[in-house]
Backbone bond lengths (Angstrom), bond angles and torsions (degrees), N, CA, C in turn:
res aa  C-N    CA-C-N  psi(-1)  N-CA   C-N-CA  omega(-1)  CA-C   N-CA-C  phi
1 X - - - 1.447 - - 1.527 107.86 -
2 X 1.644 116.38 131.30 1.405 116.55 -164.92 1.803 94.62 -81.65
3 X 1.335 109.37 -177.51 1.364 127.65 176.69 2.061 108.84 -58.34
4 X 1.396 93.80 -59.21 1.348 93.13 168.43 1.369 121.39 -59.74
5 X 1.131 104.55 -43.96 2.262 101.72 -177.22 1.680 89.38 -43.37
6 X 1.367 126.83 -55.84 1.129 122.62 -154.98 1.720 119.42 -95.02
7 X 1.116 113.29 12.21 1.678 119.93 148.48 1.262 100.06 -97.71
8 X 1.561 130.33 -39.74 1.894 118.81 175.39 1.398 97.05 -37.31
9 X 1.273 112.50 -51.86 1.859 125.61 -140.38 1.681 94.90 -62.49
10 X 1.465 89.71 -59.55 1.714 100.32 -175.29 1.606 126.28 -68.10
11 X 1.583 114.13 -8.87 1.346 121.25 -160.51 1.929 78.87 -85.10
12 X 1.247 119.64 -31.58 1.232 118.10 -145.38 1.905 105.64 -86.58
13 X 1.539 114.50 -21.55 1.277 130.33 131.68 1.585 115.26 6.61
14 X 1.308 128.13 138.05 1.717 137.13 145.21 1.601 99.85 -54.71
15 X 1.141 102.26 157.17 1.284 92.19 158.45 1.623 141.47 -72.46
16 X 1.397 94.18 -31.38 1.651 116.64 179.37 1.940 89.52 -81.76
17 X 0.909 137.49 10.82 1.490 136.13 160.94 1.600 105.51 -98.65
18 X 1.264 111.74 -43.81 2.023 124.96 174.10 1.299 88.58 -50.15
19 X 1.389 113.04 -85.22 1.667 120.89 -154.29 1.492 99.20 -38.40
20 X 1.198 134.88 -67.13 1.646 141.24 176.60 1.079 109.26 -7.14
21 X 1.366 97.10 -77.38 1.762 118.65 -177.25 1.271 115.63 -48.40
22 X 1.159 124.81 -43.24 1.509 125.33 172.17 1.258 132.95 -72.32
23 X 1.275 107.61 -26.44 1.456 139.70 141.59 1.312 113.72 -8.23
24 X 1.883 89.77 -88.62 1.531 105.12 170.44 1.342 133.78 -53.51
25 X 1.503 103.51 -39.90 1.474 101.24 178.28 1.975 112.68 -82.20
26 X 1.279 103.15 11.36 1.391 101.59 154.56 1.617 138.86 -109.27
27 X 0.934 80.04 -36.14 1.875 104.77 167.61 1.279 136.04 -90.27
28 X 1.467 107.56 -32.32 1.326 126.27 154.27 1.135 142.51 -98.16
29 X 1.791 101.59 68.02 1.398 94.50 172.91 1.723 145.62 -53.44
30 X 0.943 104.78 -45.16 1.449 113.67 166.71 1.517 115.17 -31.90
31 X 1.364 99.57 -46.40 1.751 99.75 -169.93 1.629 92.93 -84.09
32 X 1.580 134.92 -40.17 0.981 105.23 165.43 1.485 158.00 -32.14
33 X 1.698 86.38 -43.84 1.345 120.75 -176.03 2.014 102.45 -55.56
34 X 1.330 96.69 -54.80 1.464 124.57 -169.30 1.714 90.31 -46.74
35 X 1.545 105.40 -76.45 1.665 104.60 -171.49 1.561 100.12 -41.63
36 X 1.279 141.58 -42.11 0.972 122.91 -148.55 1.530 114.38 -78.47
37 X 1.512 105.77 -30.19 1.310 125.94 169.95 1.235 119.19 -40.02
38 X 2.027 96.85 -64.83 1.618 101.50 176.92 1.267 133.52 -59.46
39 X 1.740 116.73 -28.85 0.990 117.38 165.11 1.732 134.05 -74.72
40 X 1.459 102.34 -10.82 1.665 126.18 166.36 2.186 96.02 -66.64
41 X 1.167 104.00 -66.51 1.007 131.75 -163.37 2.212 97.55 -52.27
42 X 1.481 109.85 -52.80 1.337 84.21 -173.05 1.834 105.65 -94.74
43 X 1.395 100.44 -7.72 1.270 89.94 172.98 1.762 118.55 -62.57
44 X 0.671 114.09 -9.98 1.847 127.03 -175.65 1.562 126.38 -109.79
45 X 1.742 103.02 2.92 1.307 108.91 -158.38 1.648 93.78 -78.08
46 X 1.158 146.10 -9.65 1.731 140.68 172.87 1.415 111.85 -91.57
47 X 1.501 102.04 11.24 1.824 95.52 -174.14 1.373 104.38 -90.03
48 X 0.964 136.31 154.81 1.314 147.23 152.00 1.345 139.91 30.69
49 X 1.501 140.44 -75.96 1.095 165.31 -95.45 2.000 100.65 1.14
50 X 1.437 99.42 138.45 1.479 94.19 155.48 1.235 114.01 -163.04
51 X 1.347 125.34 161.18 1.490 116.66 -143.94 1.831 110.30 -96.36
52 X 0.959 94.58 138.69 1.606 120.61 -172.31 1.706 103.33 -25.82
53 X 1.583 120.44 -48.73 1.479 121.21 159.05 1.102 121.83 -37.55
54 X 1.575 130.31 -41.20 0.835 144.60 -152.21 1.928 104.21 -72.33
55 X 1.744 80.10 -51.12 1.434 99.13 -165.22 1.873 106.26 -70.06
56 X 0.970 92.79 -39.71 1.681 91.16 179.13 1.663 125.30 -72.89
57 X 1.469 102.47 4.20 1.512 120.69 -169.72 1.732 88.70 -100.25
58 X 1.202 121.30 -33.32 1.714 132.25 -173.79 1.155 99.59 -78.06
59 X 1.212 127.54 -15.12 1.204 119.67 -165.21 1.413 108.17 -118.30
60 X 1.280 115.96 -16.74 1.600 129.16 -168.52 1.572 116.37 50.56
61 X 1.379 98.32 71.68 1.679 125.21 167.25 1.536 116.74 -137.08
62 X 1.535 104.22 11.45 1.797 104.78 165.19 1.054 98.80 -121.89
């Protein structure tokens, strides 16, 4: 879901449902953190797998 789908999504919200949300994403970091994850997390779910050696060789830490 692009940036816009998800101000459509939220414009469409009560307001006392808006305020909430903003709420959270101010005060609650943790849960921020979390969305951000999941959305890290399924945005990447067709990539690859490759193994952790791999990754630290890209990075030059093996």
């Amino acid at each position: 879901m692009s940036a816009t789908e998800v101000m459509k999504e939220i414009k469409t919200l009560p307001p006392t449902e808006q305020e909430r949300l903003v709420r959270l994403l101010v005060e609650e970091t943790d849960w921020l953190e979390d969305m951000v994850d999941a959305a890290i997390a399924k945005a990447r779910l067709d990539e690859p797998e490759r193994p952790v050696a791999m990754l630290l060789r890209e990075q030059g830490l093996e």
